[in-house]
C-alpha positions in Angstrom: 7.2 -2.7 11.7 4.1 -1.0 10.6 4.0 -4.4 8.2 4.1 -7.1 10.8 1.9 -4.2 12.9 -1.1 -5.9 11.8 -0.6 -9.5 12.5 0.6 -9.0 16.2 -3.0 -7.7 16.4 -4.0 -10.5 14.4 -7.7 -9.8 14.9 -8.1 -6.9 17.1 -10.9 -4.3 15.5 -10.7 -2.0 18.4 -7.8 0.6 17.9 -6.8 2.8 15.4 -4.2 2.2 12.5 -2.4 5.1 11.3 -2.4 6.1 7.0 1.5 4.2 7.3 0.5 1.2 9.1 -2.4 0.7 6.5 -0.9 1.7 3.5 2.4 -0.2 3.9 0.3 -3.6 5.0 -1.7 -3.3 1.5 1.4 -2.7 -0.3 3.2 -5.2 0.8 0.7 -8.1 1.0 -0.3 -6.7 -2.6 3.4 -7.4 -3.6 3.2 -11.0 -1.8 0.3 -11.5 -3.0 0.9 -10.7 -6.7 4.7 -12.5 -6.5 2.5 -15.4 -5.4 0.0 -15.8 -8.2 2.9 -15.3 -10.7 4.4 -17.9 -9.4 1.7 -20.3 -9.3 0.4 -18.8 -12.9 3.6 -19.7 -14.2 4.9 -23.2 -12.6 2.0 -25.2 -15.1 1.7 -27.3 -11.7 -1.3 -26.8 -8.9 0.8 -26.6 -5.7 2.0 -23.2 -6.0 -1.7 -22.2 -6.4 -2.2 -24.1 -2.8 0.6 -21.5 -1.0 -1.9 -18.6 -2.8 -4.8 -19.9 -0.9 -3.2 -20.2 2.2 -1.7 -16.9 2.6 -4.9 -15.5 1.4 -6.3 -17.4 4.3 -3.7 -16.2 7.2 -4.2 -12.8 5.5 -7.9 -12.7 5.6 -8.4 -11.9 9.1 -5.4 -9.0 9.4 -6.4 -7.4 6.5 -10.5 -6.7 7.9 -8.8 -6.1 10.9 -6.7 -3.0 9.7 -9.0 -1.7 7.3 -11.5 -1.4 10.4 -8.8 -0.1 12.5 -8.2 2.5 9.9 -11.7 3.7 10.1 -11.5 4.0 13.3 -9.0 6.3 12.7 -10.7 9.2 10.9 -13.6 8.5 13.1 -15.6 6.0 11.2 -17.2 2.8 12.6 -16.2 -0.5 11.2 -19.7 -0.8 9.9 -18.4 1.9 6.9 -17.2 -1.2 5.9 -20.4 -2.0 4.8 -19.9 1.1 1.7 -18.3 -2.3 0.0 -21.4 -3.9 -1.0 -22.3 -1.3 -3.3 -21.1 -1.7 -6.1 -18.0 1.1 -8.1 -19.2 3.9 -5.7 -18.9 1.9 -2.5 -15.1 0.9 -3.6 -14.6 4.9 -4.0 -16.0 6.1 -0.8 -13.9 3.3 1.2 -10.7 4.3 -0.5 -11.2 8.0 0.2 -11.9 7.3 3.8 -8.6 5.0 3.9 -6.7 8.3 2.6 -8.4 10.6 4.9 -5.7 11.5 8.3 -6.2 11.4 11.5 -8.5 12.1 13.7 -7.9 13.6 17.1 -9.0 11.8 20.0 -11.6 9.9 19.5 -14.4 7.3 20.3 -11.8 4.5 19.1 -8.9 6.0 21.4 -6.2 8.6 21.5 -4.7 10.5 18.7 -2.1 8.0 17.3 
């Protein structure tokens, strides 16, 4: 579930996700994603490349979605978001926040 967690809340940034519910929804789509391209790469034909684009499409929106949910989570606006811009040290404060745990209650809701 934690998965498929994300695209029932397709694009809801309010909430919090919890460390599982982000880490296994970046895994897996990193998986898909990566069993994707290979496939593409590989066939020598431009169709598979079209199924890449179009679940990086219906991915798009989940995958903003979670991250800021996750933030939310230790206590972080979605704005944090914003640490991506800059460049190498942005990447690395981002992915420590996404390891951080939990907050207790907090601005975004209740402890999950």
């Amino acid at each position: 579930m934690p998965f498929i967690g994300p695209f029932l809340k397709y694009a809801d940034f309010s909430g919090r996700a919890t460390r599982l519910e982000y880490w296994t929804y970046v895994l897996l789509n990193s998986v898909i994603t990566w069993g994707l391209l290979l496939v593409g790469l590989s066939s020598g034909s431009w169709w598979p490349m079209v199924l890449v684009f179009l679940y990086a499409l219906a991915t798009f929106l989940p995958t903003w979605a979670v991250w800021v949910r996750r933030l939310h989570d230790t206590g972080r606006s979605g704005w944090s978001l914003l640490w991506s811009l800059v460049p190498l040290f942005g990447a690395v404060i981002l992915f420590i926040f996404t390891l951080l745990g939990s907050d207790d209650d907090n601005e975004y809701g209740p402890a999950p």
